[in-house]
N, C-alpha and C positions, 0 to 999 in steps of 0.2 A: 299250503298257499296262504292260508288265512294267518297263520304264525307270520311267513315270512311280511307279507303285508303290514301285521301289527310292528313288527321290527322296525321297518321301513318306517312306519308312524312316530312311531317313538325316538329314533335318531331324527326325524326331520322336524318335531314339535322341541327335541333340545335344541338344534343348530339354531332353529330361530329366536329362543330363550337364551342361549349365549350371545344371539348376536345383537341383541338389545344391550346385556352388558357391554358388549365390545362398543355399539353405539356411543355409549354414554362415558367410557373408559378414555374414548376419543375426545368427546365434547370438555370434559372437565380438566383435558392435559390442556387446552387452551392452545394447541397445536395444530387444529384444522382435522376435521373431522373427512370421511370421504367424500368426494364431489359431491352425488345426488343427498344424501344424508344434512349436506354444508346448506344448500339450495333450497333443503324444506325448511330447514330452521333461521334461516333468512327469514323467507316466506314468514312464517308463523311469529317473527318477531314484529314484523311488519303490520303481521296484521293482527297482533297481539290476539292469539290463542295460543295453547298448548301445541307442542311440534308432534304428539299422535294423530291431533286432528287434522292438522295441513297436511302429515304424511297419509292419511286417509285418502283427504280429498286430492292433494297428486296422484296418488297411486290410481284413483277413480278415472282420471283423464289416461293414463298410461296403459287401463286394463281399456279403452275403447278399442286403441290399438291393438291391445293383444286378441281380443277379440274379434276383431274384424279382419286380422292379417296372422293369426298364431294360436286359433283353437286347441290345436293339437299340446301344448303347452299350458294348457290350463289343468289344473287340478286342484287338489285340498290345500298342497302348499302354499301355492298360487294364493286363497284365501286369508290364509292362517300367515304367511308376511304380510300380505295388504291391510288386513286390521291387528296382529298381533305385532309386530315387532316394534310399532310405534308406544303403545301401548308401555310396554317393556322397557323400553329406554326412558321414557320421561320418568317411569317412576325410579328407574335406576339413578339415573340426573339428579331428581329431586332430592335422594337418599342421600348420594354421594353428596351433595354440596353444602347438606344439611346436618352430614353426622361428622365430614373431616373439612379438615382446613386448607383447602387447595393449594398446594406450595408454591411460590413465585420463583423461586431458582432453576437453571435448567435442566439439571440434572434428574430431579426426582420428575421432572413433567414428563422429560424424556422415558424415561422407568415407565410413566402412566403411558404414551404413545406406545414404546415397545408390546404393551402387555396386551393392549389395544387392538392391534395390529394382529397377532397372532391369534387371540379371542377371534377376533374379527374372519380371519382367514380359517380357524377350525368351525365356527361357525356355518361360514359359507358350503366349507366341504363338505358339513353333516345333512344342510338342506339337499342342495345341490346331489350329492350323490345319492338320497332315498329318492330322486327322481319319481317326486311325484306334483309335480309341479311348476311352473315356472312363474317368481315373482312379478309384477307387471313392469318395472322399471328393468331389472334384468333382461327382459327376453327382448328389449328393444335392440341391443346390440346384435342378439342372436338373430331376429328379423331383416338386419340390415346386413349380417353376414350372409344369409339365404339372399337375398335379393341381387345381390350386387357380386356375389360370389368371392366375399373378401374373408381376408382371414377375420376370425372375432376377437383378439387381441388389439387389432385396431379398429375394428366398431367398438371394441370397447372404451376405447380410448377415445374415441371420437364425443361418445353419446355421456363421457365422465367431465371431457374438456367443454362441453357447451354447459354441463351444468354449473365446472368451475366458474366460464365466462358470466355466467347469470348470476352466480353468489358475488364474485366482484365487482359485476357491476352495480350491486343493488346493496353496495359494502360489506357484505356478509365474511366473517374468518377463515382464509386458506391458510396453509400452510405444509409445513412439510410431513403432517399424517393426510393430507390430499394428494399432496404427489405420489408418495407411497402406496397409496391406495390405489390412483388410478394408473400405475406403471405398474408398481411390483407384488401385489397383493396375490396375484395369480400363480407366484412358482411359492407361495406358501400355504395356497388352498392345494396347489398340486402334490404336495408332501404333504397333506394332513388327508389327503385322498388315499396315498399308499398307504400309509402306516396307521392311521386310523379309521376314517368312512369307510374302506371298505372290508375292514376286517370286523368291522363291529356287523357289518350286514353280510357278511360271510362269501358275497362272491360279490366280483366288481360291475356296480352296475353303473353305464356309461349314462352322464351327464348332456342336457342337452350341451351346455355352455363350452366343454372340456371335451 
């Protein structure tokens, strides 16, 4: 038990170390990062701090929520996204912008969004399937699938589209690594679920999210 545990740790502290890459993989193609990701760094440009802090203190409002309507969803990952994955991406950002030359053509940006995108969705797989936690912005969809008895494909869509609506209105960058993220990033977490998360944790253990 204490083995499989530590297992579970260990895939669920990489997913969220990859997904800081995938973060900032997304930010530097200049192609629109995903919704709530786009929405913090609005925010933070706005209010001129670094985007781990704004996604700190977002995710702070988002865990009242989970708290008061999704106890059962809280755990260590739970934590370890709210303060670690911010974290992880600015300095990923910072690196990336600092050590290469960002290409203006579309091609190679594209290349960066692909890469992004997949990063992105193995990531998610790896948290998500060590199930041991649910991030506070994540589990809002899941709350309003319980509630209203709807599929979570469109809560999630729902809970992705108000945060698109918030980055645009407040001019923040959409684009087409937003749309992909908030329609189709889900049948690439679902294939890095088969073939990867769950064989690295050796039997399938079901997500709240999936």
């Amino acid at each position: 038990m204490k083995t499989d545990r530590t297992r579970r740790l260990l895939v669920m502290l990489s997913g969220l170390t990859i997904m800081g890459v995938g973060i900032a993989l997304f930010k530097v193609s200049l192609m629109g990062n995903d919704p709530h990701s786009a929405m913090v760094m609005t925010l933070a440009d706005w209010a001129d701090i670094d985007y781990s802090i704004m996604l700190i203190l977002v995710n702070s409002l988002w865990f009242i929520l989970e708290f008061s309507f999704g106890k059962s969803y809280i755990g260590i990952g739970t934590f370890a996204n709210w303060f670690g994955v911010g974290i992880v991406a600015s300095a990923c950002i910072k690196w990336m912008e600092h050590t290469f030359t960002i290409p203006s053509s579309m091609l190679p940006r594209t290349a960066i969004l692909l890469a992004g995108i997949l990063i992105l969705a193995l990531a998610a797989s790896l948290y998500q399937t060590a199930d041991l936690g649910i991030a506070p912005y994540d589990v809002l969809s899941i709350l309003l699938s319980k509630k209203y008895a709807l599929p979570y494909f469109w809560c999630r869509i729902f809970t992705d589209s108000v945060c698109a609506a918030a980055t645009f209105l407040m001019g923040g960058l959409l684009g087409p690594g937003s749309l992909i993220c908030a329609i189709g990033l889900g049948i690439f977490i679902a294939f890095f679920n088969q073939h990867i998360s769950e064989k690295l944790l050796e039997k399938p253990y079901q997500s709240h999210a999936f």
